[in-house]
C-alpha positions in Angstrom: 69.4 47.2 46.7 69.8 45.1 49.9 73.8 46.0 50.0 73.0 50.1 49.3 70.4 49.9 52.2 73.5 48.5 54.4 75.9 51.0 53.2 73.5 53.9 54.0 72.5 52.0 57.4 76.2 52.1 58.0 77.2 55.9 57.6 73.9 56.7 59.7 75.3 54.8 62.1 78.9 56.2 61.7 77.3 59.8 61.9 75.4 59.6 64.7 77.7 57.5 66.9 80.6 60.9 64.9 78.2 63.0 66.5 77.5 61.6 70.1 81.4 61.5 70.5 81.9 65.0 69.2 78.7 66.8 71.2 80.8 67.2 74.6 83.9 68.4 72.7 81.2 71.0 70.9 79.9 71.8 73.9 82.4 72.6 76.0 83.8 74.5 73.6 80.6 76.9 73.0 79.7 76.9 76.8 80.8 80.2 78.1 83.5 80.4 80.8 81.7 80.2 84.8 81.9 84.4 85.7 84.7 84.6 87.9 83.4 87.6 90.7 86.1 90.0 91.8 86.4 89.9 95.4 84.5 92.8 97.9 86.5 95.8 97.6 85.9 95.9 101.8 87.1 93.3 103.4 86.8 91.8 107.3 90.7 92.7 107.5 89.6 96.4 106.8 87.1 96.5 109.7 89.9 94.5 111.8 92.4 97.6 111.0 89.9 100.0 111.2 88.5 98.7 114.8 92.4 98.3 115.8 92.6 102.2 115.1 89.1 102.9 117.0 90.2 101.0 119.7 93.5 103.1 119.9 91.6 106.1 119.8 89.8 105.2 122.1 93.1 104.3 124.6 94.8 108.1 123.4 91.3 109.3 124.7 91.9 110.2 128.2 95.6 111.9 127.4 93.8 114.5 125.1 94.0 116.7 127.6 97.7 116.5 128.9 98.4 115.8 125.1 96.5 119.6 124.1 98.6 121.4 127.4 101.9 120.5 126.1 101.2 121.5 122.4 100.1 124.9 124.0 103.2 125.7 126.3 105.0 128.5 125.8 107.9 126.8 124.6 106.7 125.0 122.1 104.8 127.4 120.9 107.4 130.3 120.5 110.0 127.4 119.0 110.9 128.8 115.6 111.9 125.0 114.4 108.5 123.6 115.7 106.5 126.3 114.9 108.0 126.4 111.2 107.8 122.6 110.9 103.8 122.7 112.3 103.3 125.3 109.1 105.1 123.2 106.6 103.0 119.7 107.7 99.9 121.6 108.0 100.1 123.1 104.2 101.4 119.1 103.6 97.9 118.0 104.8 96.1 120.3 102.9 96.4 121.1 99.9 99.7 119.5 99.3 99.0 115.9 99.3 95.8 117.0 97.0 98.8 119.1 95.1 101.1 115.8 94.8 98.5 113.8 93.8 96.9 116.3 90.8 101.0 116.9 89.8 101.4 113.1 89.6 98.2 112.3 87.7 99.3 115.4 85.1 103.0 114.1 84.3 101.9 110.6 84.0 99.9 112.2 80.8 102.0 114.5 79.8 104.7 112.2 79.8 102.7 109.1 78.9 103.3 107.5 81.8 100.6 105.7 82.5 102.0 104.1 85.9 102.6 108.0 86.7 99.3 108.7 86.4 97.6 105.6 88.3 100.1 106.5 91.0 98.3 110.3 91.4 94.8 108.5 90.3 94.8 106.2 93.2 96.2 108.6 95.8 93.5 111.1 94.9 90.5 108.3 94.6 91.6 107.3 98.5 91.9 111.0 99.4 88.2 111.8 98.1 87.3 108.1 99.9 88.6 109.1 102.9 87.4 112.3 102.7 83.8 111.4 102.3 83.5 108.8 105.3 85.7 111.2 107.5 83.5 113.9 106.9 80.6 112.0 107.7 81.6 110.8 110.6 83.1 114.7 111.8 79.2 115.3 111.3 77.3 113.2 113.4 80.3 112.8 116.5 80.5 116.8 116.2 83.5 116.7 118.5 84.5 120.5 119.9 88.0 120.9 118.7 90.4 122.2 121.6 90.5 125.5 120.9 86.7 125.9 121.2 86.4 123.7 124.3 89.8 123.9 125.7 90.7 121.3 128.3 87.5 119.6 127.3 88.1 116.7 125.1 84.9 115.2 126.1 82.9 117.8 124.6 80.5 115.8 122.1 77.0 116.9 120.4 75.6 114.7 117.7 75.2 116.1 114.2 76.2 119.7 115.5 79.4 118.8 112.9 77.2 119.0 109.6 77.0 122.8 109.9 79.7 124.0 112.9 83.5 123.6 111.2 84.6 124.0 115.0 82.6 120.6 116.1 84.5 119.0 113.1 87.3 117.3 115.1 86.9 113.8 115.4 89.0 112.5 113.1 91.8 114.8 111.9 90.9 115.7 107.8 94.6 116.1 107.6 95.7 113.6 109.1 93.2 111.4 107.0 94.2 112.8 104.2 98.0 112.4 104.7 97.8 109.2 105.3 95.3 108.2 102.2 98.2 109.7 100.0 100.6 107.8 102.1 99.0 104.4 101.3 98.3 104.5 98.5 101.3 105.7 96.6 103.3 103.2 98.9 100.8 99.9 98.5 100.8 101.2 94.8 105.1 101.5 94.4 105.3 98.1 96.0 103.4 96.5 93.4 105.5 97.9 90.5 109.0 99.6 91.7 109.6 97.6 95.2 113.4 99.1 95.6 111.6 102.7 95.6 108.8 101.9 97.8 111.6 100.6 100.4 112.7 104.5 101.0 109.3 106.0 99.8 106.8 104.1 102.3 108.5 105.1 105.7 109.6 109.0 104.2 105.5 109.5 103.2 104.3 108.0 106.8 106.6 110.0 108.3 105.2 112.7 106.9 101.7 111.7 107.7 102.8 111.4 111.2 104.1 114.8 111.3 100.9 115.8 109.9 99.0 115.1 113.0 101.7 116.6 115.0 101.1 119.8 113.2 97.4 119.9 113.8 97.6 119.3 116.9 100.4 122.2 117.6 97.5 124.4 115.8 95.0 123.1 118.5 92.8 122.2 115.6 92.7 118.2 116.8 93.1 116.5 119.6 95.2 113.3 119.9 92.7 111.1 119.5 91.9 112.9 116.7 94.8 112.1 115.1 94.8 108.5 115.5 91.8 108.0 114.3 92.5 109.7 110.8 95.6 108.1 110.3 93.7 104.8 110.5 90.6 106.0 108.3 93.4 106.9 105.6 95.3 103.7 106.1 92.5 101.6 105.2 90.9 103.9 102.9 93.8 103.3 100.7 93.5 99.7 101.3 90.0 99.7 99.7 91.4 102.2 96.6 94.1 99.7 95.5 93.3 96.0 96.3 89.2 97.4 94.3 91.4 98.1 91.1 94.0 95.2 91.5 91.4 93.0 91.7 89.7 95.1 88.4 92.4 95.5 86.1 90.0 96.9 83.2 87.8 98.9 85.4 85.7 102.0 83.6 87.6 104.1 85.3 90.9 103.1 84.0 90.2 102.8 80.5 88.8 106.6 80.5 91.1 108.2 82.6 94.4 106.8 82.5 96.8 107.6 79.5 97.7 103.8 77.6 101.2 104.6 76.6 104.8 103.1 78.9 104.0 100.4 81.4 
């Protein structure tokens, strides 16, 4: 009796002592992983860019008006090559870099491509970004553009932007706009095709560039205008890719993007 109350006493003992050793092992492996939080989608390097822009805006101010003058001489104005090229950039700024973006997102489905189709997503998600702050913004400066207050680049009245399209100058939608698409599809083609983005990058900033040149030739924007737009799309697209780098299986992707090649 004495030795079966030992052996019993012994694999107690054994199976707490079994127990106690394995309980951390047990634990650790049924304690969920710590959350890991995606970083802000806005960051303080954003507002840096974005002030660096506001504060060159801000420098371009007092040319405006020399800037308007020589976009409205004669001979620029009755140049066929600088007239022509204002048109093309202008239709560039809107609707083509809408157009591009819509065309990319369709043959990355059609051809399931689905690195096709982020590559139109993400241009058009920083387009309608850029789109919304810029047009907030046109709203409550309502800046006269030049051909309603010619020679007057000072001409300011809060809020008169929200319902008066010729107090919507401050920043250039074009420009913003050109320059989201630029961004984007350039921040986007370094990530996956780097030897493309070498030769893309600089040919779609150039054409952002060209974009402001064009609006101002139009006297729709002044060049303040201008700067200020390029920068609201630069970071804009900034935002657009680093939020979904940093969210790989974001809603948005999952429903909207084709799962096929790369």
């Amino acid at each position: 009796m004495t030795r079966v109350r030992r052996r019993t006493g012994r694999v107690v003992v054994s199976a707490v002592l079994g127990l106690a050793l394995a309980a951390p092992v047990i634990a650790a492996q049924q304690t969920p992983a710590p959350l890991v939080r995606a970083p802000a989608p806005v960051q303080w390097s954003d507002a840096r860019w974005l002030g660096l822009f506001a504060v060159a805006a801000a420098a371009v101010m007092p040319l405006d008006r020399d800037g308007q003058r020589l976009m409205q001489r004669t001979w620029v104005q009755e140049s066929h090559l600088l007239s022509h090229g204002a048109d093309v950039f202008n239709a560039y700024g809107s609707p083509g870099v809408f157009v591009g973006s819509a065309a990319l997102y369709a043959a990355g489905w059609a051809t399931g491509r689905t690195d096709l189709a982020r590559l139109g997503m993400r241009a058009g998600e920083a387009i309608v970004l850029s789109g919304i702050v810029g047009g907030g913004i046109k709203g409550v400066v309502g800046r006269a553009r030049p051909y309603q207050s010619p020679g007057k680049p000072g001409d300011f009245r809060l809020f008169s932007g929200v319902s008066d399209g010729a107090r919507q100058s401050f920043p250039s939608g074009h420009v913003t706009a050109a320059f989201a698409f630029a961004g984007a599809v350039d921040r986007e083609l370094r990530a996956s095709y780097p030897a493309q983005a070498r030769w893309a990058g600089p040919l779609l900033y150039t054409a952002a560039a060209l974009t402001g040149y064009a609006r101002m030739h139009a006297d729709k924007h002044w060049a303040s205008d201008v700067v200020m737009g390029a920068g609201l799309g630069f970071v804009s697209a900034r935002v657009v890719t680093r939020f979904h780098a940093n969210r790989p299986t974001h809603w948005l992707d999952r429903h909207l993007l084709p799962h096929g090649r790369r």
